[in-house]
C-alpha positions, 0 to 999 in steps of 0.5 A: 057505746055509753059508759053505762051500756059498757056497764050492763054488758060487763065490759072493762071500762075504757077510762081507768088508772091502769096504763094499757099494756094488753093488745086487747085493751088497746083494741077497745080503745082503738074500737072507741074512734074518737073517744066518745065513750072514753070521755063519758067514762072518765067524767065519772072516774074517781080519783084516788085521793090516798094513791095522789098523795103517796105520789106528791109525798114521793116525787113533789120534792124541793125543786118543785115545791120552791118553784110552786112557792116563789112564783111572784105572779108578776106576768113576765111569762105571759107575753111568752105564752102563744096560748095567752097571746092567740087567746086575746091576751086572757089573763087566765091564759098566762102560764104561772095562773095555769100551773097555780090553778092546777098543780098548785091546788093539788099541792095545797089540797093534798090530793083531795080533789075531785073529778072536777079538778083533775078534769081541768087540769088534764084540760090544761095541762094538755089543751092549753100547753105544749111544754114548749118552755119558752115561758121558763126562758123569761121567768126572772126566778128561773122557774121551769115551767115545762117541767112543772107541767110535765110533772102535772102531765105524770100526776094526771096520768097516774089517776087516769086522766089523760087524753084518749090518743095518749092512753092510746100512745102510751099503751103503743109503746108499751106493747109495740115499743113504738108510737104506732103498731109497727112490729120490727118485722114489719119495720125490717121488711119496709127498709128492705122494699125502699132500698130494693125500689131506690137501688134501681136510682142508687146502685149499691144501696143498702140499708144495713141491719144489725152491723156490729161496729158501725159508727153510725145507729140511725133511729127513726119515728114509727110514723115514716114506715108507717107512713112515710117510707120514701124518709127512710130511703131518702136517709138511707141515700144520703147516709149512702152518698156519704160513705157512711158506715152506718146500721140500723137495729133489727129489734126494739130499739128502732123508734126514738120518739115517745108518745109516752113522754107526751102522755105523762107516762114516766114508767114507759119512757124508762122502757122505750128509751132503754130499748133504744140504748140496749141495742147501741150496747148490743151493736156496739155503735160509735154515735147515735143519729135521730130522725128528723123530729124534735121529741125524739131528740128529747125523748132519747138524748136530752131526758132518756139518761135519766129516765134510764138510771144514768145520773151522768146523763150520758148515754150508753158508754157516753157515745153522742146523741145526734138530732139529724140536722147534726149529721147533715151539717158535719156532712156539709162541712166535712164535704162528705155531702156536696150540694150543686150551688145552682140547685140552691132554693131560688125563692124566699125561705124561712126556718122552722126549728122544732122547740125540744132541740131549740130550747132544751138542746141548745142547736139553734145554730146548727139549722141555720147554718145549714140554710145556706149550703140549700137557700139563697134568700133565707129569712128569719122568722122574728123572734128567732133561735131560743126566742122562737114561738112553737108552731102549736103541735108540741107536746102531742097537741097535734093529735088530741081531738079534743083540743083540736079548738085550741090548737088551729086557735094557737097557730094563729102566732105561728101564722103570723110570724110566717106572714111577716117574713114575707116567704111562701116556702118553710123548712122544718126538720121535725115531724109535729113541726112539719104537721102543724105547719101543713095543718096551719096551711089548711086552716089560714089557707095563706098559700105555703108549702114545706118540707124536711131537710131530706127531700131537699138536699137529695134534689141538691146533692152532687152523686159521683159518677161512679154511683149513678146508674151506669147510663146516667154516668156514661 
């Protein structure tokens, strides 16, 4: 439906700068598949020029402004970049050029730009990045540019300049708390159909609810009871095999990830992470333990404390914060999981780590000392650890249509690095990773396959007799 047919029918318009907090409002965006009339209307979305400088007054503070200012533009952070190197070396490609060209005009016109200009930046700072902060690593000033253009992200989101399938995330998460519509009860019901269809293999196999004191809270991403519930009975087994004492929570606070954060929508992710610490402090747990997935990572361990008021940035009662690859590598260590060293992967495996616990977590290790317990013949991609290049999905970029272009543009580097190591198969604990490694598949058709961390070690681990099925013990 056209912006202007929306109009004569006197139907709120679908592109606005109000974040979507009414199901009703989320059901027309959702009637709206693929954004079509979303787009038309916010080509013609004004900006609002007072509202844009109050927020730079606010929130452009000394970091930023010195960051913005001290850009040599000397290219360091070009070869960085997997846009710029994908891209034919475009010059207009290099990260210092996309933020002066957006964030700095913005600065230096004090917020009086036009649609125009917040088009392009919106198109930039969602289709031409996915805040990997590779490129901050090589800056000789130090200047973070994933935080510049995570800034940029929230100046875009304030005017209503956001991406279609983020409004739609952001507004997910404030009505559902979760990135995808999958109410608690929903979530409560879907853990309790896999541990009733996986006990028939796992007798004894429960999924805890609510424990009060257990040591462990596991946190998921709404895509796997959405669509990939055999995750959580696989986590639940292995959680099981380990004698863990462990729980999950029954009400907001499930889902780790944040869309929002994706979006630009700071006011949310203060919401989403508190649910998630509300319910550690309800249950009273000894460690919080993540999903497989990188953003929820940053979402909730690296960002959350701040985004929750805790300049500390501890969590709640400073209980640790633990991706997933965390747990199995103490599990591995410890000898609480013991894996068959004849079940090892026989042919060539390479490592896909996801950038938001690479760089900004510092756990570069941890995978790849992992890759040894489940490989024979492991093989870095290079660069390697911190100097890895994004797989091109961060930083929600698998899911925004408009930029689809850009994205299988920018695999192109991730393909390449995957075709030197000479390996058909790739690990990658992360769910954006582990998409975009499948969507590179089908777009280069270079013959790989990949996989999480979960189904891998459940083919490998050893289960004692006494939790088997009393014929496969007997």
């Amino acid at each position: 439906m056209a912006a202007e047919e929306a109009a004569a029918q006197d139907l709120p318009s679908l592109a606005n700068r109000i974040p979507v907090k009414k199901k009703e409002a989320l059901d027309a965006l959702l009637a709206d598949r693929g954004g079509k009339r979303y787009y038309e209307e916010l080509s013609r979305l004004d900006v609002d020029r007072d509202a844009l400088k109050k927020t730079l007054d606010a929130t452009f503070k000394s970091r930023l402004k010195t960051w913005l200012e001290i850009c040599a533009h000397c290219g360091m952070c070009a070869e960085t970049c997997l846009f710029y190197i994908a891209n034919d070396r475009d010059p207009k490609q290099t990260p210092s050029y996309k933020i002066q060209s957006t964030l700095g005009e913005i600065v230096k016109r004090k917020g009086n730009v036009d649609n125009a200009h917040m088009t392009y930046c919106m198109d930039t700072a969602w289709g031409k990045c996915t805040c990997c902060n590779r490129c901050g690593m090589y800056c000789p000033f130090g200047i973070d540019m994933g935080v510049m253009f995570g800034y940029l992200r929230g100046v875009c989101f304030s005017q209503g300049f956001v991406p279609f399938e983020l409004k739609i995330g952001s507004g997910m998460h404030w009505i559902f708390a979760a990135q995808m519509d999958v109410s608690p009860e929903e979530y409560i019901e879907t853990l309790e159909w896999m541990a009733e269809e996986w006990e028939e293999y796992y007798p004894g196999l429960k999924i805890p609810v609510d424990k009060e004191g257990a040591d462990i809270m596991y946190v998921v991403n709404a895509r796997e009871p959405k669509h990939y519930p055999e995750d959580l009975a696989e986590a639940a087994v292995l959680f099981h095999l380990a004698g863990e004492n462990w729980t999950v929570p029954s009400t907001k606070g499930w889902e780790g990830t944040s869309l929002a954060m994706f979006a630009g929508d700071w006011a949310c992710c203060k919401q989403q992470v508190e649910h998630v610490y509300s319910a550690m402090e309800r249950l009273k747990v000894g460690r919080y333990v993540g999903t497989e997935c990188g953003h929820q990572h940053r979402a909730t361990v690296t960002e959350g404390p701040y985004w929750a008021g805790r300049k500390d940035g501890q969590m709640p009662g400073e209980v640790p914060g633990l991706h997933y690859v965390e747990w199995v590598l103490e599990a591995l260590e410890t000898g609480k999981l013991k894996l068959d060293p004849t079940k090892k992967i026989k042919e060539p495996v390479t490592l896909q780590d996801p950038c938001n616990y690479i760089r900004n977590h510092g756990l570069s290790e941890v995978t790849r000392k992992i890759m040894p317990y489940i490989a024979e013949d492991y093989r870095p991609m290079s660069p390697d650890r911190e100097h890895n290049f994004c797989c091109g999905g961060g930083g929600g970029m698998n899911g925004l249509g408009r930029y689809r272009e850009e994205r299988n543009i920018c695999m192109k580097v991730k393909r390449d690095q995957i075709l030197a190591t000479g390996v058909k198969f790739v690990v990658s604990p992360c769910h954006n990773c582990w998409d975009a490694i499948r969507d590179l598949e089908e777009v280069y058709e270079i013959g790989i396959k990949w996989s999480f961390l979960k189904p891998i070690l459940l083919k490998q681990v050893i289960v004692p007799d006494s939790m088997k099925p009393k014929e496969e013990a007997a």
